[in-house]
N, C-alpha and C positions, 0 to 999 in steps of 0.2 A: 385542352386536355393534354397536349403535348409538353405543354409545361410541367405538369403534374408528375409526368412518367419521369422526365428526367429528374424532376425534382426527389422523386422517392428511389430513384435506383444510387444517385447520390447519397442519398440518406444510407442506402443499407451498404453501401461501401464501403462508408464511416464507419457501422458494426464489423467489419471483416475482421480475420486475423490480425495480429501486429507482427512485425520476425520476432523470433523467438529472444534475439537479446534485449528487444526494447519492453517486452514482457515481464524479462527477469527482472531488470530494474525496476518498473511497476509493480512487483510483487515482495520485493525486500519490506518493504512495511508491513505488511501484515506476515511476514515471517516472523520478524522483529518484535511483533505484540505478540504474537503466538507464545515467544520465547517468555515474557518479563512483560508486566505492565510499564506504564514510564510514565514520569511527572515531571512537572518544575515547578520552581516557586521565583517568585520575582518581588523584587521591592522598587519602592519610588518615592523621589522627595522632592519636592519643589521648593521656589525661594520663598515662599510663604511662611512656611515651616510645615504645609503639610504633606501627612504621609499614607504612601498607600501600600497594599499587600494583593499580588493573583497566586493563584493557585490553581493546577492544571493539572490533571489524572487521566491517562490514556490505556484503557482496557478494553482486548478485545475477546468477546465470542469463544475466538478459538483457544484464548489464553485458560478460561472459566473452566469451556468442555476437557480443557487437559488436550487436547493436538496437539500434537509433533508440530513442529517449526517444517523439517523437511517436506512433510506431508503436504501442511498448508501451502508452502511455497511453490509446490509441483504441483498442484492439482490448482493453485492459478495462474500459474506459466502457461499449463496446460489448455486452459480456458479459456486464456486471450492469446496464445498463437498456434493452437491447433499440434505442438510437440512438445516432447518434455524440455526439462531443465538442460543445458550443458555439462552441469554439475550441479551437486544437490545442495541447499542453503547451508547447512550445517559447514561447507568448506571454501566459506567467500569469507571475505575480511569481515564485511558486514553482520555476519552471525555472530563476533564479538565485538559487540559494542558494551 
């Protein structure tokens, strides 16, 4: 049984806060999509002669409902370290990509 306890109090540890800057970084992506969907496209060719084609579209939720970039990014700052932002996404480098 003793195992057990320590085993689960470790577990909810793990869910705790994080500091608030390793948040912020966790939450630049889904600023990012909030702002602009984002794709790539890639090609490939081997010595065979043959050829390939991917194609990749990244759209999120927040992007659809129309959120604010800052919004979204504070209110998951907020959710995984328990405080707001330092500053709001709109004035990180990262907001213009």
């Amino acid at each position: 049984m003793g195992k057990f306890v320590v085993l689960g109090l470790l577990l909810l540890a793990a869910c705790g806060p994080v500091p608030v800057e390793v948040a912020e970084r966790q939450c630049i992506e889904s600023a990012q999509l909030a702002q602009k969907p984002r794709g790539s496209v890639g090609f490939a060719a081997d010595s065979n002669g043959n050829f390939g084609t991917t194609l990749s579209i990244g759209i999120s939720a927040d992007y659809l409902a129309g959120r604010d970039p800052d919004q979204v990014y504070a209110t998951c700052v907020y959710g995984r370290s328990g405080q707001n932002p330092t500053r709001p996404f709109s004035t990180r480098p990262e907001a213009r990509f």
